[in-house]
DOTI-232285 format. One record per residue: residue number from 1; residue in three letters; x, y, z of N, C-alpha, C, O, CB in turn. Coordinates in Angstrom, 3 decimals. Glycine has a CB too. Example, Ala and Ser with C-alpha at 12.3 -4.5 7.8 and 13.67 -1.06 7.14 Angstrom:
BEGIN
(1,Ala,(13.190,-5.690,7.800),(12.300,-4.500,7.800),(13.200,-3.300,7.800),(14.236,-3.319,8.465),(11.308,-4.473,9.046))
(2,Ser,(12.850,-2.250,7.080),(13.670,-1.060,7.140),(12.900,0.030,7.870),(13.409,1.138,8.039),(14.084,-0.598,5.725))
***
This chain:
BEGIN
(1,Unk,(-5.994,-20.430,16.934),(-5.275,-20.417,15.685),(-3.950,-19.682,15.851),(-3.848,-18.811,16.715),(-6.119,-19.774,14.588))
(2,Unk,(-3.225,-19.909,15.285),(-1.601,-19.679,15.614),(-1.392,-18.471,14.226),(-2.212,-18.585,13.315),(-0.375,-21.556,15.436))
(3,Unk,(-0.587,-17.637,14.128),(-0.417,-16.479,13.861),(1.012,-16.573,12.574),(1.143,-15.638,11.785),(-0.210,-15.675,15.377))
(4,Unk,(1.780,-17.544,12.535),(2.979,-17.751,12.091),(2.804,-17.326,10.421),(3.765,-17.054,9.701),(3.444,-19.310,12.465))
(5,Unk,(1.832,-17.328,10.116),(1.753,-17.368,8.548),(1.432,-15.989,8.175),(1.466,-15.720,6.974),(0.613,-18.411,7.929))
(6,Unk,(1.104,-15.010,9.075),(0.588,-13.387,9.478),(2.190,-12.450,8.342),(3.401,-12.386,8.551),(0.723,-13.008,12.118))
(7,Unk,(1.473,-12.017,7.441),(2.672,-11.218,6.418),(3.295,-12.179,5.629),(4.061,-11.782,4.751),(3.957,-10.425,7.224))
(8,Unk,(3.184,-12.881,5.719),(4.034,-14.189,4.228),(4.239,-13.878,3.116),(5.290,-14.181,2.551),(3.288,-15.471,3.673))
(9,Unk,(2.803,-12.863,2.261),(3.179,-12.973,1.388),(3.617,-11.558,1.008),(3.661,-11.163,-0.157),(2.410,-13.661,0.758))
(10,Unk,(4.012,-10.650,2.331),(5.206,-9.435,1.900),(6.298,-9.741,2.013),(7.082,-8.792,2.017),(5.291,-8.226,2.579))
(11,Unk,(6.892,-11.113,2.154),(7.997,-11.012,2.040),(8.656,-11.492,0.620),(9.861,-11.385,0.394),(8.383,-11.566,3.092))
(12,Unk,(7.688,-12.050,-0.330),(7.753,-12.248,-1.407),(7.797,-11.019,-2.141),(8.510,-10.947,-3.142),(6.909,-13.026,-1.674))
(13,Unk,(6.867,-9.693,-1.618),(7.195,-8.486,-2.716),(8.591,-7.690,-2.070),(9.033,-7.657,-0.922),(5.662,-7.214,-2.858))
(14,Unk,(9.132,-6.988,-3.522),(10.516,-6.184,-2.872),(10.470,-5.753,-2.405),(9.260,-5.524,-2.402),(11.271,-5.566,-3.123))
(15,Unk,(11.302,-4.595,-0.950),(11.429,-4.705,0.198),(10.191,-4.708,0.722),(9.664,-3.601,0.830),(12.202,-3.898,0.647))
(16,Unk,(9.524,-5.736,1.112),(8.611,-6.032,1.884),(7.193,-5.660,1.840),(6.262,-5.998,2.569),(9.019,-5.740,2.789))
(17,Unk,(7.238,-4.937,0.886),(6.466,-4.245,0.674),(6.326,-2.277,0.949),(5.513,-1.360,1.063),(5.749,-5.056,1.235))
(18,Unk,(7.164,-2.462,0.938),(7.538,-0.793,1.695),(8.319,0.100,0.652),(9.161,-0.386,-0.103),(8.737,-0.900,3.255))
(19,Unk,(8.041,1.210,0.660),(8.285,2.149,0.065),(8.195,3.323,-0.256),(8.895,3.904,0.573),(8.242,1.972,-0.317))
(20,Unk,(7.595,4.384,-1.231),(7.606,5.483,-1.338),(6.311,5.913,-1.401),(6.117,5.284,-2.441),(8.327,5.794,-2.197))
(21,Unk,(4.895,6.609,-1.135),(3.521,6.342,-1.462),(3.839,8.112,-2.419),(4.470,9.120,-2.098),(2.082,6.060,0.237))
(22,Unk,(3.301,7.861,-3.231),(3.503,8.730,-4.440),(2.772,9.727,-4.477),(3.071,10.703,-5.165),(3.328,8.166,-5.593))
(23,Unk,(1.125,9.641,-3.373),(0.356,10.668,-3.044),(0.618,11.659,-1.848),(0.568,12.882,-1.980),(-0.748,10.130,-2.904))
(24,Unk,(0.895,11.024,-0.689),(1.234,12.157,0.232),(3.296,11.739,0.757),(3.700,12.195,1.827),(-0.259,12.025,1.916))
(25,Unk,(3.943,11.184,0.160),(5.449,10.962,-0.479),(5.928,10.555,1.283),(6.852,11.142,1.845),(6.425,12.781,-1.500))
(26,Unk,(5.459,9.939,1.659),(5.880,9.437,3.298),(6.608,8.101,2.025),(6.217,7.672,0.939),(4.078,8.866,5.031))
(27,Unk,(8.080,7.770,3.109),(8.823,6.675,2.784),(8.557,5.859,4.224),(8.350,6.059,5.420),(10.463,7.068,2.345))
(28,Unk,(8.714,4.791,3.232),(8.960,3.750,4.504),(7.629,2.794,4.710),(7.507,1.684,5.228),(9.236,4.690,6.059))
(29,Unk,(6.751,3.624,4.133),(5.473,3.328,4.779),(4.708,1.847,3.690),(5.016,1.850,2.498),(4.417,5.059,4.765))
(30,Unk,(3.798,0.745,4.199),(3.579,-0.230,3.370),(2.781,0.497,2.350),(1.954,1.314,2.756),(2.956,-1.432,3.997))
(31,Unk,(2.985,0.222,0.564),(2.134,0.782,-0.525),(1.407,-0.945,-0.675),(2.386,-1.636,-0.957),(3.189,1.647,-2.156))
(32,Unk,(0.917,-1.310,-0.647),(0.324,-2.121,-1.125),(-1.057,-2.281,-2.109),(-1.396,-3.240,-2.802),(0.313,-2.539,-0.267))
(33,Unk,(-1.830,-0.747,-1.860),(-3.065,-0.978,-2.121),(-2.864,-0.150,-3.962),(-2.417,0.976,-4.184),(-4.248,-0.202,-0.705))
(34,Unk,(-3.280,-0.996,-4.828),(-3.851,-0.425,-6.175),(-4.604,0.474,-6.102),(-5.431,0.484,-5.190),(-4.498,-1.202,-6.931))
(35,Unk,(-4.565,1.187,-6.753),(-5.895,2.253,-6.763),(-5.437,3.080,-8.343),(-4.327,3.336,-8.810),(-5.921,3.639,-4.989))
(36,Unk,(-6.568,3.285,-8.767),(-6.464,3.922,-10.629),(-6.506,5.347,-10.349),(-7.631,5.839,-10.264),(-8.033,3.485,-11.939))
(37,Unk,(-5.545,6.072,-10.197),(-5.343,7.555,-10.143),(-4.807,8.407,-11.666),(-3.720,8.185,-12.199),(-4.174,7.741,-8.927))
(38,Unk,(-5.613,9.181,-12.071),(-5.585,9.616,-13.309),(-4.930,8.649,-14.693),(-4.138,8.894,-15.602),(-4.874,10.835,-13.083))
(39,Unk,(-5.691,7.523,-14.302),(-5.729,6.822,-15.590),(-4.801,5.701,-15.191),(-4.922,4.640,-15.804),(-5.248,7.717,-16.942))
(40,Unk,(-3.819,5.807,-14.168),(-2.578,4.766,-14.238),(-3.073,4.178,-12.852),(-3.469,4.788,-11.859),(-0.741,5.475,-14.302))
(41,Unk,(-2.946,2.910,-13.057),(-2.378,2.128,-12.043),(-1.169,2.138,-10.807),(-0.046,1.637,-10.756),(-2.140,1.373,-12.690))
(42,Unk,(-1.850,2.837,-9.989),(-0.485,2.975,-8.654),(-0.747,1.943,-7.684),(-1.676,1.152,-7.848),(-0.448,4.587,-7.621))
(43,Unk,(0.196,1.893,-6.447),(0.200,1.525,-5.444),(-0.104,2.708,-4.543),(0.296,3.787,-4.980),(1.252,0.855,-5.299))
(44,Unk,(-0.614,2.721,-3.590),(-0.775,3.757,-2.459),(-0.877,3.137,-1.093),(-1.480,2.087,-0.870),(-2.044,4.620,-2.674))
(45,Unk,(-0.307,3.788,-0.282),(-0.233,3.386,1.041),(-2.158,3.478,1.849),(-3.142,4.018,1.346),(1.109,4.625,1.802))
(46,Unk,(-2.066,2.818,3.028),(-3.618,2.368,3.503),(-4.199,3.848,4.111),(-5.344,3.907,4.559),(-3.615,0.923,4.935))
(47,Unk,(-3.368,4.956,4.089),(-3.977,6.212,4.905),(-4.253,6.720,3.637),(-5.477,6.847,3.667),(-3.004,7.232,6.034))
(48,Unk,(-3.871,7.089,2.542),(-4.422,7.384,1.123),(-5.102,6.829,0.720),(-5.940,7.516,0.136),(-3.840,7.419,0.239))
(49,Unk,(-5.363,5.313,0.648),(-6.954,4.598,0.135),(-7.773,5.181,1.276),(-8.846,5.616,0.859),(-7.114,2.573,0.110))
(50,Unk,(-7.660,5.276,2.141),(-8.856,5.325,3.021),(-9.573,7.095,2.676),(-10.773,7.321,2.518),(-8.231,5.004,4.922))
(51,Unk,(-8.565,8.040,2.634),(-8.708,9.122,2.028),(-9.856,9.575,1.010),(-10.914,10.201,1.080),(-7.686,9.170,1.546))
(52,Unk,(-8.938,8.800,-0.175),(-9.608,9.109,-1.733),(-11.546,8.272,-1.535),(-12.562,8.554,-2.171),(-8.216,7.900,-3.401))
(53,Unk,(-11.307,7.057,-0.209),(-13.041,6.457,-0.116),(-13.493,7.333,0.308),(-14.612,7.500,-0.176),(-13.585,5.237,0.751))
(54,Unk,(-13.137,8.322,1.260),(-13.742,9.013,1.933),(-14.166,10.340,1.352),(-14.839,11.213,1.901),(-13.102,9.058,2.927))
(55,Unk,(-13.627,10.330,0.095),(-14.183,11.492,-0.599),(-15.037,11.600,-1.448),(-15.444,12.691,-1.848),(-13.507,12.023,-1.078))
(56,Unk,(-15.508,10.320,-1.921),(-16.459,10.110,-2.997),(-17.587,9.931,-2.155),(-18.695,9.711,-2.644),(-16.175,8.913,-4.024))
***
């Protein structure tokens, strides 16, 4: 299977998906993942979801 279609649909979100992660404030880094943090709806980068699973 050929690989060409691998990220497609970050290039549809603004810059690429990349940005600011609002929990531990690294730029640059992909936020993609939702997660409900004190009531609101954020994005958080994949080393902070993996975090907050690992604590419950």
């Amino acid at each position: 299977m050929s690989k060409a279609h691998r990220g497609k649909g970050l290039q549809e979100v603004p810059s690429g998906g990349r940005g600011l992660c609002p929990i531990c404030n690294r730029a640059g880094v992909k936020v993609l993942y939702e997660q409900e943090i004190e009531g609101k709806k954020t994005k958080i980068c994949k080393i902070c979801k993996a975090t907050l699973a690992n604590k419950k």
